[in-house]
N, C-alpha and C positions, 0 to 999 in steps of 0.2 A: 581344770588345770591343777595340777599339782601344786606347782609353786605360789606361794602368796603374790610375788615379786613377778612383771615379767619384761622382756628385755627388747626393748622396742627400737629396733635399729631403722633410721631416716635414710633412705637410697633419691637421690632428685635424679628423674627422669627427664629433665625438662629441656635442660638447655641446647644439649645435642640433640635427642632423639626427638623431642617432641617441638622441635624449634621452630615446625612448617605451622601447624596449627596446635596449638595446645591439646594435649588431652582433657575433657572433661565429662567421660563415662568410663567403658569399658569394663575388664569384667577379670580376676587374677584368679590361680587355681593352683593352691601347692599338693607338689606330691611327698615330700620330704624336708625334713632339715634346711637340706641345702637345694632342692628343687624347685622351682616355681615359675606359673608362665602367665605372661599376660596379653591380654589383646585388647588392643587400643584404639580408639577414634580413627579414623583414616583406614583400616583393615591394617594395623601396626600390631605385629607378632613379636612377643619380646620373651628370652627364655635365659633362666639366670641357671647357673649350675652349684652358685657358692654362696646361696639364700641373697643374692644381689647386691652384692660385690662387684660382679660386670655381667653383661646382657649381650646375648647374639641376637641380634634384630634381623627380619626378616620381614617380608610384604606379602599379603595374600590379592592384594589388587584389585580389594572390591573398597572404594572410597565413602565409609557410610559410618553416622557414630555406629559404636556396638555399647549392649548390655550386659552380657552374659557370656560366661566361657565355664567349661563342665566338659571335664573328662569322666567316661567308663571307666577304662584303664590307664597303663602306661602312654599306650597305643590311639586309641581312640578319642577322640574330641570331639569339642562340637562348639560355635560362636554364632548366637543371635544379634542379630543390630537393626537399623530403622530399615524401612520399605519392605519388609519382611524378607529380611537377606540371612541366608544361612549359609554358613561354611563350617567343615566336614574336613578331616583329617585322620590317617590311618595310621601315621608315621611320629607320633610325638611333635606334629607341629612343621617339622622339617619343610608339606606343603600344605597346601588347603587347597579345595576342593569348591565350586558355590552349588550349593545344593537348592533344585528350584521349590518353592514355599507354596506357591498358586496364594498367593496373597502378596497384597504390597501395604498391611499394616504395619508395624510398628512391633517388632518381638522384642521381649523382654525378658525371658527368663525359660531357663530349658532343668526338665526335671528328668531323672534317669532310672527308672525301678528297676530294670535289667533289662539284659541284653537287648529285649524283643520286645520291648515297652518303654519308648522314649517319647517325651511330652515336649511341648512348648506353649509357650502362652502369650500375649499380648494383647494390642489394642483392641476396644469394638468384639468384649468377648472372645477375641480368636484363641482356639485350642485345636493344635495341632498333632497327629500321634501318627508315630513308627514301630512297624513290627520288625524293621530288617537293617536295625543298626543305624537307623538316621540318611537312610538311604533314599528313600520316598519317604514323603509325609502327605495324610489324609487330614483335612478338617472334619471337624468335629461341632456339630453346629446342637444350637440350642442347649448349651450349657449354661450359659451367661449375658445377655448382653454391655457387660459393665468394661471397662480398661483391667485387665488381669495383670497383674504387678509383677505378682511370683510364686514360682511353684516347687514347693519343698518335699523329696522322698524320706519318711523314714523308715522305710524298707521296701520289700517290692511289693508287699498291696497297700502302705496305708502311706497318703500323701494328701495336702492341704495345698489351693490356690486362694491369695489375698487377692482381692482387687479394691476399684472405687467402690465410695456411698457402701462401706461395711458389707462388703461380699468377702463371705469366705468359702469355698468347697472344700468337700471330705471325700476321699474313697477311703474304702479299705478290701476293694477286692481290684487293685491297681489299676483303677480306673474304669472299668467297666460299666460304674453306674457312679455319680458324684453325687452327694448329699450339700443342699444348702442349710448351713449355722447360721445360728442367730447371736451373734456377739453381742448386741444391744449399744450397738455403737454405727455413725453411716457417716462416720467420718473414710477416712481413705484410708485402706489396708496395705504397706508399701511392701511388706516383707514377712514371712511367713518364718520362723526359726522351730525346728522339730527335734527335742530331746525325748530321752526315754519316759521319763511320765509326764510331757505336760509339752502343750503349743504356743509360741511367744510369738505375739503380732509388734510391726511396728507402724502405730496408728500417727498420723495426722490429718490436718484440714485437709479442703481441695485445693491443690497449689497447679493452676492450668500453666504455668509459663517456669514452673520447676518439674523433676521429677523425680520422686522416691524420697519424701523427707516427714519426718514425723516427729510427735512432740510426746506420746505417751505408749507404754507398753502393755498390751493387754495381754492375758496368762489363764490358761485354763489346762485343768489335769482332766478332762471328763467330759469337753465340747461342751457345756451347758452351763457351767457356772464360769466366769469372770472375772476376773480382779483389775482395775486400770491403775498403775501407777506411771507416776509422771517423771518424764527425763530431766535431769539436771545435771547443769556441771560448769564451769568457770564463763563460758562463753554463752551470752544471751541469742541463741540461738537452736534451729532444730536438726533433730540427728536425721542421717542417711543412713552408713554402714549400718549392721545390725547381724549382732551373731548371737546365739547362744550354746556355750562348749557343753555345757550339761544342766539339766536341772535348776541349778543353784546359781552358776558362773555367764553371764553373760558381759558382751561388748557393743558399744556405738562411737559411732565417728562423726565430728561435727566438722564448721570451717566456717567462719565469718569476717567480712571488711567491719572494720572498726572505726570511730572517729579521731582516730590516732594517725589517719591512712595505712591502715598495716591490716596483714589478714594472716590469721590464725588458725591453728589446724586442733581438735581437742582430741584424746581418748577416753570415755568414761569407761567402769566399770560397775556390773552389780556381783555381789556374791549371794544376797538372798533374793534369784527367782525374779528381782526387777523392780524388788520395795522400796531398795535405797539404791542411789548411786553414787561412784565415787569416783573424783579423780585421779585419772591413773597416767596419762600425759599429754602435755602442752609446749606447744611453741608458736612462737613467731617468723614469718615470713615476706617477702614481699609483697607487695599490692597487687591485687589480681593476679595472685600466683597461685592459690591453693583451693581455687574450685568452691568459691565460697557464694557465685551468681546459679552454681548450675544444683548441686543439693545431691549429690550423688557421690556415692564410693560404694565398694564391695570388700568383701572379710573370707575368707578361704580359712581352716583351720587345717592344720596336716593331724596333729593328734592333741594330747592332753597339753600339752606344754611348749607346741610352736604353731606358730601361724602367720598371716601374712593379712596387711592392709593397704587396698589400692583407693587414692586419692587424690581426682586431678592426676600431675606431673608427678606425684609422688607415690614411694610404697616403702611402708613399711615392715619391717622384721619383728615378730613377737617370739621371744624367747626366756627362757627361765630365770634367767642372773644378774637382775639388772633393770634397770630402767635406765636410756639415754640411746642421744640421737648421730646419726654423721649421714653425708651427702655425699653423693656418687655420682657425676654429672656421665652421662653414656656419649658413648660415640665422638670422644673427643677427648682431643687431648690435655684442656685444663680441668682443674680440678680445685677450687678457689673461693673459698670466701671468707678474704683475707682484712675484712675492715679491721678486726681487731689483732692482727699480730702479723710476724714477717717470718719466715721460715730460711736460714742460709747456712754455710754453702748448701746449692741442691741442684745437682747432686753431689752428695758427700760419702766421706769411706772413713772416716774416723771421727769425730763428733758434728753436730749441728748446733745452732743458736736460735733458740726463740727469742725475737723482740716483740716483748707486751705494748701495745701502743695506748694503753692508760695506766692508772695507779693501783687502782684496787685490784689488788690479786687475792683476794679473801680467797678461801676454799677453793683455788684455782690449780687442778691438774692436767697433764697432757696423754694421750694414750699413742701411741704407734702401734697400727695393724698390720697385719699380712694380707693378702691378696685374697685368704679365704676367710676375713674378719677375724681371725682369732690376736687377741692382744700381746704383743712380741715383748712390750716394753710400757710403762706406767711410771710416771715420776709428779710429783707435788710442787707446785711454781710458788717458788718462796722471793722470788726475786723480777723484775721486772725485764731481765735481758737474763735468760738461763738457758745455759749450756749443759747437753745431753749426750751422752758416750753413748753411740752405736755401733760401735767397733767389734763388738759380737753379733751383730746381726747378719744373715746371709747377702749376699746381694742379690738385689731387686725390688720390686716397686713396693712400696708402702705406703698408708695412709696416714695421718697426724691429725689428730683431733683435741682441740684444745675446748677446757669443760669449766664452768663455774657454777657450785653448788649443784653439778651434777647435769647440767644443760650445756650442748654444744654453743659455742660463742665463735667457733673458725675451724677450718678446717683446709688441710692442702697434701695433696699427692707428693711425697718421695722417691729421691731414687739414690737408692744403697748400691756402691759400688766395691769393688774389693777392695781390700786393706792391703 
């Protein structure tokens, strides 16, 4: 990533959309800036156009968690989830298709070298491979008998599978023949990350009643030598998410209940390779809100400088300018969480009045967005009851996000009408 800084915008998926059963897998895939798609617990298809700002939802009507979502192209799709269920899409999502697996393990992670060389992988060893765009799949037997985690292409011959008790596999003639590595580790291999000179495992214990969570990163440029370093970050807890943008730049996502009753969402950061890490953001949430029993999330990167984190009911926006967070509740019409301030008239067409509903306004400012996140208006709360001229704004719906010391404290939907 370019930027030192990067801009981590908080979208809650929860209250409308995921309001029947919480999400707590599933699998996100940005194609741009402002594109991004996810597929959720329940076969819940969700596709943002303005980096998730709002979400057309859609159902593919297969009822099973998922892990995995991995586009080819624009066009082309693909979602793994439990019983060995696959669905297949040609249209940008618009349907889904169940593709049958001849298996009812457990998939988990679909790898893609081209066109004619599509992988999956899962429980009990299984490895699955298509020649004809994910259209039929053939097992693939005596590879492995271990839980296969994940399977990462860095181009179309050379790709690595993590699994349990330190199995790692290597091709590099895209699969035709896999080599077993010896990491010198038989802890559990959750996640495989593949930059240009070097491969980042993300290693923890056996966790039989979580899935995909680890506590150390292991790094090799050459398959044979090793380095472990260890994750840390505010939250005494172990990561799931796990990305690395290049080389040097890598990410994890943690989430824990605390004895405070409250549960937490982290994001750390390395920039050297995995030696150090550092905090890059934190917030609080409600209790058993942020997926902090199940140990799972996924990191989609679109290029050097935006990406996307799926977590539980939530996902995140990583972008260049910024670090800070706002809530998006989908499929409904509030937009609320107002313990700390009142937002009136609303709708209005020539000013609005924030009421602080405590004392301290240290470092307290308010943002109003537009529909596609971009910031319309920014003012600094020097006063407990502060009134705001948006009498230049266009009419229509906007967002309000009220920040201390640079952390969301409230947030509430607008509606600008004409002057």
């Amino acid at each position: 990533m370019k930027s030192k800084l990067s801009f981590i915008t908080l979208f809650l998926l929860s209250i409308g959309v995921f309001a029947q059963t919480a999400n707590q897998h599933g699998g996100i895939y940005g194609f741009s800036e402002n594109l991004v798609y996810v597929m959720a617990d329940g076969g819940r298809f969700f596709k943002s156009e303005n980096a998730g700002i709002s979400w057309e939802e859609s159902s593919t009507g297969v009822n099973v968690e998922f892990y995995d979502l991995n586009f080819y192209d624009g066009n082309l799709g693909l979602a793994v989830g439990q019983d060995g269920k696959i669905l297949k899409t040609t249209n940008s999502g618009q349907s889904w298709t169940e593709i049958p697996s001849g298996t009812t393990n457990n998939l988990y992670s679909i790898g893609i070298g081209a066109l004619n060389n599509f992988y999956i992988v899962g429980d009990a060893g299984t490895v699955l491979h298509s020649i004809n765009e994910g259209e039929t799949w053939n097992t693939i037997p005596g590879i492995s008998s271990e839980r296969l985690n994940h399977i990462n292409f860095k181009n179309a011959d050379t790709a690595y599978i993590a699994g349990d008790n330190g199995s790692l596999l290597f091709t590099e003639n895209g699969g035709s023949s896999w080599e077993t590595l010896d990491v010198g580790n038989t802890d559990d291999l959750y996640v495989a990350s593949v930059t240009d000179n070097a491969v980042q495992l993300l290693v923890g214990p056996t966790r039989d009643y979580l899935f995909r969570e680890g506590e150390n990163t292991l790094v090799s440029s050459n398959n044979l030598d090793w380095n472990n370093f260890t994750m840390y970050g505010q939250i005494p807890a172990p990561y799931s998410g796990f990305h690395f943008q290049n080389d040097n730049e890598g990410y994890a996502v943690s989430s824990a209940e605390l004895l405070c009753e409250c549960c937490y969402i982290e994001i750390i950061k390395t920039m050297d390779g995995g030696a150090s890490w550092d905090f890059l953001y934190w917030e609080e949430f409600g209790m058993n809100t942020c997926n902090a029993d199940i140990g799972f999330s996924d990191i989609s990167f679109v290029n050097d400088e935006y990406g996307y984190v799926l977590i539980g009911n939530y996902v995140f926006t990583i972008k260049p300018d910024g670090i800070f967070s706002n809530a998006i509740i989908l499929k409904t019409n509030e937009y609320e969480r107002d313990i700390n301030f009142v937002l009136y008239p609303n709708p209005a067409s020539k000013t609005i009045r924030l009421q602080i509903k405590y004392q301290n306004i240290e470092k307290m400012h308010v943002d109003i967005m537009d529909i596609t996140g971009k910031t319309v208006l920014s003012k600094n709360i020097t006063v407990t009851s502060e009134e705001i001229d948006i009498d230049k704004l266009s009419s229509g719906m906007y967002f309000v996000s009220l920040k201390q010391d640079g952390r969301t404290i409230g947030y509430k939907k607008l509606i600008k009408n004409k002057g």
